[in-house]
TITI-746147 format. One record per residue: residue in three letters; z, x negated, y negated of N, C-alpha, C, CB in turn. Coordinates in steps of 0.05 Angstrom, whole numbers, padded with zeros to 5 digits, always signed. Glycine has a CB too. Layout:
alaZXYZXYZXYZXY
...
This chain:
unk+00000-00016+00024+00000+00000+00000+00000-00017-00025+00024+00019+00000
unk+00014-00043-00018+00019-00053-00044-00017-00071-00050+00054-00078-00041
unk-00037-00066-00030-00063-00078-00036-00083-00064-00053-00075-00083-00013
unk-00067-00038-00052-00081-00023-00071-00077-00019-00104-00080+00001-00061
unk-00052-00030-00110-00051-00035-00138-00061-00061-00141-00024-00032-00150
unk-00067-00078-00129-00089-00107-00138-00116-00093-00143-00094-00136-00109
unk-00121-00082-00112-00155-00075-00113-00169-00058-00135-00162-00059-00087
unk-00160-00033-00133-00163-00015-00160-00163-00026-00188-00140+00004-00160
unk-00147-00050-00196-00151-00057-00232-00183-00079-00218-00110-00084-00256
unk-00181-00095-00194-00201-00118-00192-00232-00096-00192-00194-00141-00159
unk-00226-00074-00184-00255-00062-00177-00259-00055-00210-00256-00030-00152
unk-00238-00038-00225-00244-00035-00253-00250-00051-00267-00230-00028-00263
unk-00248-00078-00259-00258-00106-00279-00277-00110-00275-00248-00131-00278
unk-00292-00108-00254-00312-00124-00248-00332-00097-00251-00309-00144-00218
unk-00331-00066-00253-00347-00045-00263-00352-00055-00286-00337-00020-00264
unk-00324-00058-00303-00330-00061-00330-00353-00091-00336-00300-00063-00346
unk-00343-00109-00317-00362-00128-00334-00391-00121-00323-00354-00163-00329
unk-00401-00114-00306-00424-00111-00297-00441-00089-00317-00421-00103-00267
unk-00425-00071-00327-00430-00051-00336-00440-00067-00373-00403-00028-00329
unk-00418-00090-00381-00422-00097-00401-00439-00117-00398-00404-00100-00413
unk-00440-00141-00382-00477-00147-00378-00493-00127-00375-00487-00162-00353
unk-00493-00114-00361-00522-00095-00376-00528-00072-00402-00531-00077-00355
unk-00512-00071-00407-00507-00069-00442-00520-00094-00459-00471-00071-00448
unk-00509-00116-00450-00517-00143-00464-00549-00142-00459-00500-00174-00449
unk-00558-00143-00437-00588-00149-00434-00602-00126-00447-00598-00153-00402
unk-00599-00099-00441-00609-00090-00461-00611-00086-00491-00609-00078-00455
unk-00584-00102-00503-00587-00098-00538-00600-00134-00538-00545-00089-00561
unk-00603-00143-00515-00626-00169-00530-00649-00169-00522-00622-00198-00526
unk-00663-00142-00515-00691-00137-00499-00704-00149-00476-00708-00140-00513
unk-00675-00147-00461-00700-00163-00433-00707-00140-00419-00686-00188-00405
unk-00701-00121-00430-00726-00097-00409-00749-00074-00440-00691-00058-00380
unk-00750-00098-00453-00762-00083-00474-00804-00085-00461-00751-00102-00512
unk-00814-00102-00450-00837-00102-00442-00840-00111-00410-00849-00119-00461
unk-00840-00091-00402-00835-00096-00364-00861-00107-00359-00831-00065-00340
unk-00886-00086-00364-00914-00099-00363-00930-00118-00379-00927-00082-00362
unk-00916-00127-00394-00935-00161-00409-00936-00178-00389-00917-00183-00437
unk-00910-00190-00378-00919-00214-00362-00929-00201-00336-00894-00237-00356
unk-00930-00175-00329-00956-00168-00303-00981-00174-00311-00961-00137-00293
unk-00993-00167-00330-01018-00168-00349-01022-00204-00349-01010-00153-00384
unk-01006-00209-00359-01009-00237-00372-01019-00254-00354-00983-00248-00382
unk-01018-00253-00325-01016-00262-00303-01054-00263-00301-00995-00243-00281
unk-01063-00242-00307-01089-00229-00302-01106-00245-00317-01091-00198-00310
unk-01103-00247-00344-01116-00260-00375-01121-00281-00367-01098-00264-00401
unk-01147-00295-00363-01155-00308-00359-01155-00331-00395-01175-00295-00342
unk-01137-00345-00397-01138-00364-00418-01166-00389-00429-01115-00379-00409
unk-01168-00394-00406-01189-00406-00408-01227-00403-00421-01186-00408-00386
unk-01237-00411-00430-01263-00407-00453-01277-00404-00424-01275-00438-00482
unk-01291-00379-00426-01311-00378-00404-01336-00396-00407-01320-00350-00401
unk-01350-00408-00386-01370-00429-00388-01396-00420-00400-01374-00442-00361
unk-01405-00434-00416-01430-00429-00433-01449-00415-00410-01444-00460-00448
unk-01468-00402-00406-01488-00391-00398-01505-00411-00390-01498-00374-00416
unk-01516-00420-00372-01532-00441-00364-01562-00436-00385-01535-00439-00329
unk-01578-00453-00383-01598-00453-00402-01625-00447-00379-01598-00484-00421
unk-01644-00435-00383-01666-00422-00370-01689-00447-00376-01673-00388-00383
């Protein structure tokens, strides 16, 4: 019995912090653009090669 007044405040701490990292990540936008870096992946950066000459 006496494991349950440890466990109960340790489970409430560790809700709360989990709960306040993700609070944190979202007020600094890491889920503000999910699909850029899918895209980004695609974009070919590179100058496509001149057209060969006839």
């Amino acid at each position: 019995m006496n494991i349950i007044a440890i466990l109960i405040p340790v489970a409430l701490l560790l809700g709360a912090l989990g709960l306040a990292a993700f609070i944190w990540s979202i007020r600094t936008g890491q889920y503000d653009d999910l699909d850029g870096a899918a895209r980004r992946i695609l974009i070919d950066d590179d100058p496509a090669d001149p057209p060969a000459e006839q």
